[in-house]
C-alpha positions in Angstrom: -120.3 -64.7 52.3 -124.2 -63.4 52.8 -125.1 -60.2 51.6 -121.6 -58.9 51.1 -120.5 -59.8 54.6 -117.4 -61.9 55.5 -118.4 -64.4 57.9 -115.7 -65.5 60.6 -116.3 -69.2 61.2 -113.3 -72.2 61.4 -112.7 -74.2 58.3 -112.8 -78.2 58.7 -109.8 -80.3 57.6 -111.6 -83.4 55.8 -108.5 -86.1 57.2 -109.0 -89.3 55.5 -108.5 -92.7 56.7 -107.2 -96.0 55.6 -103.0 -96.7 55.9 -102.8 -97.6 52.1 -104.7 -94.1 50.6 -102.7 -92.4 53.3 -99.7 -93.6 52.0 -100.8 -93.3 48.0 -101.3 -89.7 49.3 -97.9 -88.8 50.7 -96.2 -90.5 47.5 -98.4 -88.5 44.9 -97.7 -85.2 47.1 -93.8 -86.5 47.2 -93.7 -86.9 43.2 -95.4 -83.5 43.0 -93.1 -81.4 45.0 -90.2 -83.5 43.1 -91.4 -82.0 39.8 -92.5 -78.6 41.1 -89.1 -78.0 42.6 -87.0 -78.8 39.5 -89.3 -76.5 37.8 -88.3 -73.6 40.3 -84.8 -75.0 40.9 -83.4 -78.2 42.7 -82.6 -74.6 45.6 -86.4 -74.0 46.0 -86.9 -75.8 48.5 -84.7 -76.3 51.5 -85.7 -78.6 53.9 -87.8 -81.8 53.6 -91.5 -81.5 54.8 -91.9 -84.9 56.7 -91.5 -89.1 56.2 -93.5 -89.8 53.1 -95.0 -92.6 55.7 -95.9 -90.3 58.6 -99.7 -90.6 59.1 -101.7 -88.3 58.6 -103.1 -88.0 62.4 -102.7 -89.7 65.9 -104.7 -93.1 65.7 -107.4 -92.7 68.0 -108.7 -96.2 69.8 -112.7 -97.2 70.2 -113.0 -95.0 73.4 -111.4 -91.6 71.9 -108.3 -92.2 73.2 -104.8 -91.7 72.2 -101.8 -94.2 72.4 -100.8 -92.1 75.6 -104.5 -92.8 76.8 -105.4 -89.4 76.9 -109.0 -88.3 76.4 -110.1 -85.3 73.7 -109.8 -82.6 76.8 -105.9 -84.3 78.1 -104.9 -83.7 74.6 -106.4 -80.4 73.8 -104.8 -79.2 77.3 -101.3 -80.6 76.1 -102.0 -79.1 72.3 -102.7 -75.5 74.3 -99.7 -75.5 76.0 -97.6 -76.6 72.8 -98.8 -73.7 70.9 -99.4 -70.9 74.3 -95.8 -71.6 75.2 -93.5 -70.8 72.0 -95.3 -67.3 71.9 -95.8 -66.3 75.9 -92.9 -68.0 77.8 -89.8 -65.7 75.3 -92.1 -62.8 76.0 -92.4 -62.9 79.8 -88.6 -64.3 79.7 -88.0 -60.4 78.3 -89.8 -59.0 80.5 -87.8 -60.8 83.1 -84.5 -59.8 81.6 -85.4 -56.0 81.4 -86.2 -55.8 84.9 -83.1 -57.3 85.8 -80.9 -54.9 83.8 -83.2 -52.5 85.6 -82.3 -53.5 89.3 -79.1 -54.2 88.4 -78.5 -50.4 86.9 -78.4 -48.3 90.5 -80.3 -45.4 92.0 -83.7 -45.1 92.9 -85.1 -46.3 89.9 -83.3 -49.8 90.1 -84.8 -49.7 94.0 -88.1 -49.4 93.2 -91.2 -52.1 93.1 -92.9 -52.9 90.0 -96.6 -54.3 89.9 -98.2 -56.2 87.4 -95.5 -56.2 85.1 -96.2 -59.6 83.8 -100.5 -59.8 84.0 -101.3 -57.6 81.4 -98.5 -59.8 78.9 -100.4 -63.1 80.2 -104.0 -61.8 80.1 -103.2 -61.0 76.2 -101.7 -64.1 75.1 -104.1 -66.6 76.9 -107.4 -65.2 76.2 -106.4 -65.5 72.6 -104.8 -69.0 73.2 -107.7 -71.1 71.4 -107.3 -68.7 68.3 -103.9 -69.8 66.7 -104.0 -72.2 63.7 -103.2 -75.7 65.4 -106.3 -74.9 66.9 -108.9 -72.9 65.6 -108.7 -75.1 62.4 -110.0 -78.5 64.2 -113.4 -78.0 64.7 -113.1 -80.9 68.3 -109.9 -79.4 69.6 -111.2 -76.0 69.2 -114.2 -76.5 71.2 -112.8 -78.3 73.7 -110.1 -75.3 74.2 -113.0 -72.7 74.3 -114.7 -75.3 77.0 -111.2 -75.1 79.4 -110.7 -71.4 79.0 -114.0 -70.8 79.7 -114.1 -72.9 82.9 -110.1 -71.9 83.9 -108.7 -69.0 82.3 -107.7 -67.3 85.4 -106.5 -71.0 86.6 -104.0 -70.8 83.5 -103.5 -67.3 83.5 -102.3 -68.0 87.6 -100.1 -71.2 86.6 -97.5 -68.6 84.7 -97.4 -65.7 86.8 -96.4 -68.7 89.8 -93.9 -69.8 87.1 -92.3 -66.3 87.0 -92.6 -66.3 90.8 -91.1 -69.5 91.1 -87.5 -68.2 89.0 -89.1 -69.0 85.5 -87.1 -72.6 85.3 -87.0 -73.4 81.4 -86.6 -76.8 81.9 -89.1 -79.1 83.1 -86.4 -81.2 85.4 -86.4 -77.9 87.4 -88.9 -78.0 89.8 -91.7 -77.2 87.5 -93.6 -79.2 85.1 -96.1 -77.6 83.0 -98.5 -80.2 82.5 -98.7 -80.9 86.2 -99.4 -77.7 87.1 -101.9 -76.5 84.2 -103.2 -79.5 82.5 -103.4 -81.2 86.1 -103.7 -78.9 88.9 -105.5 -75.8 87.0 -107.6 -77.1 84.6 -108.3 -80.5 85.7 -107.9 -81.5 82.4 -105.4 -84.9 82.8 -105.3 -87.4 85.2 -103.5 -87.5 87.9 -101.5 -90.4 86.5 -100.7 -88.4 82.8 -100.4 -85.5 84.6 -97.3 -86.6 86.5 -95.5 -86.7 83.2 -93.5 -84.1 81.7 -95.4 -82.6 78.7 -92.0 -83.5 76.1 -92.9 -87.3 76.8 -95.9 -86.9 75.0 -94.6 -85.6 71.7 -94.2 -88.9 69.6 -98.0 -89.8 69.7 -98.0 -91.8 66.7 -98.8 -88.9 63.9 -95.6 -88.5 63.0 -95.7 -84.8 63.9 -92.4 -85.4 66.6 -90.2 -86.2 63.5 -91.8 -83.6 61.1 -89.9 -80.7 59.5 -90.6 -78.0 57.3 -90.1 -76.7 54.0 -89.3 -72.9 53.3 -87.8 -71.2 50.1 -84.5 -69.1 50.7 -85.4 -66.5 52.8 -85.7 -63.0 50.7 -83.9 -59.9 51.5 -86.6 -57.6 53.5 -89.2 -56.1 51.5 -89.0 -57.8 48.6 -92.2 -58.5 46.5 -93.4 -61.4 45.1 -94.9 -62.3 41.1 -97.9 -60.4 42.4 -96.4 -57.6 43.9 -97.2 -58.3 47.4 -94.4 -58.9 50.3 -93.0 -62.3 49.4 -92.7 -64.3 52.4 -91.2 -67.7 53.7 -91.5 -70.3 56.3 -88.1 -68.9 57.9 -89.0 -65.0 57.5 -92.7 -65.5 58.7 -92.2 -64.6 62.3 -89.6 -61.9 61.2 -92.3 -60.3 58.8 -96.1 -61.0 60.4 -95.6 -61.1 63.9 -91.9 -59.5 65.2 -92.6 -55.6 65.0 -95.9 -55.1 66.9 -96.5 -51.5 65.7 -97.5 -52.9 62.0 -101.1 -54.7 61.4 -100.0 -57.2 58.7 -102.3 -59.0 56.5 -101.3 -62.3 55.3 -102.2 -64.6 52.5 -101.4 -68.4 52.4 -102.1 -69.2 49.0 -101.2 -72.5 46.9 -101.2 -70.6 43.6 -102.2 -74.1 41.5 -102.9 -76.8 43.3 -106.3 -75.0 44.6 -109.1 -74.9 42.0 -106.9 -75.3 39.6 -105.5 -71.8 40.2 -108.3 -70.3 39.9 -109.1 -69.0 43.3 -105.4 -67.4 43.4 -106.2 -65.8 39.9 -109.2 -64.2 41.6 -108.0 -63.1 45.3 -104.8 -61.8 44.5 -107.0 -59.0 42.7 -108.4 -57.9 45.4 -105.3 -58.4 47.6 -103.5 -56.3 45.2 -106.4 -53.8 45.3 -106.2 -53.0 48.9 -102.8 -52.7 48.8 -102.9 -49.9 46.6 -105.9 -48.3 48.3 -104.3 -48.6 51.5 -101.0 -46.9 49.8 -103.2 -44.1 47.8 -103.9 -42.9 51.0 -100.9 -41.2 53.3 -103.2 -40.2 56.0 -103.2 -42.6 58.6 -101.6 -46.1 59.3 -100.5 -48.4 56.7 -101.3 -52.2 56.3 -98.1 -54.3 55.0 -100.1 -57.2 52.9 -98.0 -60.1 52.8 -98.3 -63.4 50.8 -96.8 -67.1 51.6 -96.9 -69.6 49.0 -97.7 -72.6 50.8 -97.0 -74.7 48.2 -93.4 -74.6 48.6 -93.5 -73.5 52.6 -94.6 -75.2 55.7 -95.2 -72.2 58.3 -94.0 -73.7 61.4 -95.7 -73.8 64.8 -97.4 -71.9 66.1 -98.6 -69.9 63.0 -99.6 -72.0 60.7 -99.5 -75.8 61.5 -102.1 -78.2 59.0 -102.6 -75.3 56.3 -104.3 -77.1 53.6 -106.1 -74.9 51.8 -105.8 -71.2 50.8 -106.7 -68.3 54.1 -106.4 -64.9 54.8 -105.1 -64.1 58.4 -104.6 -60.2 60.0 -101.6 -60.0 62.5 -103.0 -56.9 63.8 -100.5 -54.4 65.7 -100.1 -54.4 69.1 -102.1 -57.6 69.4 -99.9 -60.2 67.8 -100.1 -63.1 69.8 -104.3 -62.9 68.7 -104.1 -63.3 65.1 -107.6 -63.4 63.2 -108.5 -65.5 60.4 -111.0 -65.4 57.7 -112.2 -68.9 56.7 -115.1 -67.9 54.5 -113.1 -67.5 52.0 -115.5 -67.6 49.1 -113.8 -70.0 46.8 -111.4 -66.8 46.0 -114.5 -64.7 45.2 -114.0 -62.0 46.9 -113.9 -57.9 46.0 -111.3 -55.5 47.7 -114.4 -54.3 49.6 -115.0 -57.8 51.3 -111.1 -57.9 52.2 -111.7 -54.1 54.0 -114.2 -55.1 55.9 -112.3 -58.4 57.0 -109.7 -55.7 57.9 -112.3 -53.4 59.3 -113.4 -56.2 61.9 -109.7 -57.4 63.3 -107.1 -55.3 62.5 -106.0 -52.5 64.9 -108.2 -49.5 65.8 -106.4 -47.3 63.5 -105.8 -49.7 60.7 -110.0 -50.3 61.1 -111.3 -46.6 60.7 -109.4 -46.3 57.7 -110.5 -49.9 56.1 -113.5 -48.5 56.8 -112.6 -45.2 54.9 -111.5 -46.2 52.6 -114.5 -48.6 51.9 -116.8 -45.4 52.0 -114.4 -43.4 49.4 -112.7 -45.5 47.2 -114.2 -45.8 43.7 -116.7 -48.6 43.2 -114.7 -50.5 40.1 -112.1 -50.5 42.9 -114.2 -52.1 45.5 -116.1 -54.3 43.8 -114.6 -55.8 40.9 -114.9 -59.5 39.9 -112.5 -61.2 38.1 -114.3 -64.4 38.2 -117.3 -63.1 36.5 -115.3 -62.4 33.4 -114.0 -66.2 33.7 -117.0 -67.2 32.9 -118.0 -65.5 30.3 
């Protein structure tokens, strides 16, 4: 933060190396979640996170190549596609489905020809492709996803309207194989020889990620609160709260309550979270913001919305633009007002959402905006 301003930058993962600290690691995290759990009840937590021996990454050989032989760009192409696909292919699939109820309904209506029913759906989803989590949190893979979209967007954008052309076959052994035809033939990003194979076969790359699961607390009925009094959600109700009704900008907090700073960064931002909230609720006029918090202590957001979350961030689902979520990673060490959290809001939430973030930043009382908690810590 400089002069009050929220920066928008990507936060590094520091991965360590070494099989033996690796593995110390996954047994002292193990023993931890054992005793946290039977704190919060042996029902806390319902599904195991991963092997306590699953490394921590891919092992990478002395010319920056996988175990498949795949280069930085081959990998980032194939790590695109694993997190583009899971959000665009079920939208254009009901878009697809629609129309069909459509021409199969009669009259004039189920006569007539559609255009660009599909581009506007594609354009959204892969312009913001390099921004979800699995990507925009590793500093190399990010880059080198800016680098192909920059050189091929249209090439990728083209590769799944011929896909809808082509029948939209969900399965790779169906005359279509995505890697071939935007990894390969669009993008240039694999060689011909990697490129022949279907993208599945190149799940198990030695990171243990293929056999990974994810943790989540019992999902809550909807709209119930959390400790703090913000909407409590899980790894299985995160799609169902942040992202499945496009007509609400959500705001969403991935906090670990006290493993981070000893809990003293939650102590602080959930203040200001809290703030907002009731700034934004003061205020009928206008659209609402639903502020949201996932205790990623206990919950492994699956792909493609959270993947890697090791330390605490703030992320804005905004309305209407959902498949383009925007993160803060400036984060402050928790230090930050309910004014810094409005202007985060201002700056990628949706339009209406933004003018009154900004309203409210220009009306709201000052021991509102700018209170800090951590000042009094130290005192």
């Amino acid at each position: 933060k400089r002069n009050g301003v929220v920066r928008f930058k990507a936060d590094r993962a520091e991965h360590g190396s070494g099989g033996a600290m690796r593995r110390l690691r996954w047994w002292v995290a193990a023993f931890a979640l054992m005793c946290a759990t039977r704190l919060r009840g042996v029902d806390a937590v319902q599904v195991v996170q991963r092997p306590l021996d699953a490394p921590a990454e891919a092992p990478r050989f002395a010319n920056g190549k996988d175990v498949f032989g795949r280069d930085a760009r081959c990998r980032t192409c194939h790590a695109l596609l694993n997190t583009l696909n899971p959000r665009l292919v079920p939208a254009l699939l009901k878009i697809k489905a629609k129309e069909a109820r459509r021409a199969s309904g009669g009259g004039a209506d189920s006569r007539a020809v559609r255009y660009g029913l599909y581009e506007e759906t594609i354009e959204a989803y892969v312009q913001s492709a390099c921004t979800t989590q699995d990507l925009w949190h590793a500093k190399e893979t990010r880059k080198q996803c800016e680098r192909i979209m920059e050189e091929h967007e249209d090439d990728v954008a083209s590769a799944y309207t011929r896909w809808i052309k082509k029948g939209a076959p969900e399965r790779e052994d169906e005359g279509w194989s995505w890697n071939w035809e935007v990894c390969r033939k669009a993008t240039n990003s694999c060689s011909e020889q990697l490129g022949m194979h279907a993208l599945s076969e190149f799940d198990d790359d030695g990171s243990g990620a293929a056999e990974r699961k994810y943790r989540s607390e019992p999902v809550p009925a909807p709209g119930t609160l959390d400790a703090d009094g913000l909407l409590k959600v899980v790894a299985g109700s995160f799609y169902d709260v942040a992202v499945k009704d496009d007509t609400v900008d959500v705001l969403v907090y991935t906090s670990f309550p006290t493993q981070h700073m000893e809990g003293a960064f939650h102590r602080w931002i959930i203040q200001a979270l809290v703030a907002v909230k009731a700034l934004f609720a003061a205020d009928p006029t206008g659209p609402t913001l639903s502020v949201a918090a996932v205790d990623a202590e206990f919950n492994d957001v699956p792909p493609p919305y959270g993947t890697g979350t090791t330390t605490p961030t703030l992320c804005v689902y905004p309305a209407g633009n959902k498949g383009w979520p925007r993160y803060i990673s400036d984060v402050n060490d928790g230090q930050l007002t309910a004014r810094d959290v409005l202007f985060f809001v201002m700056n990628t939430a949706s339009a209406g959402v933004a003018e009154k973030a900004k309203r409210l930043m220009e009306t709201a009382a000052a021991d509102a905006l700018d209170r800090k908690p951590w000042e009094r810590d130290e005192l």
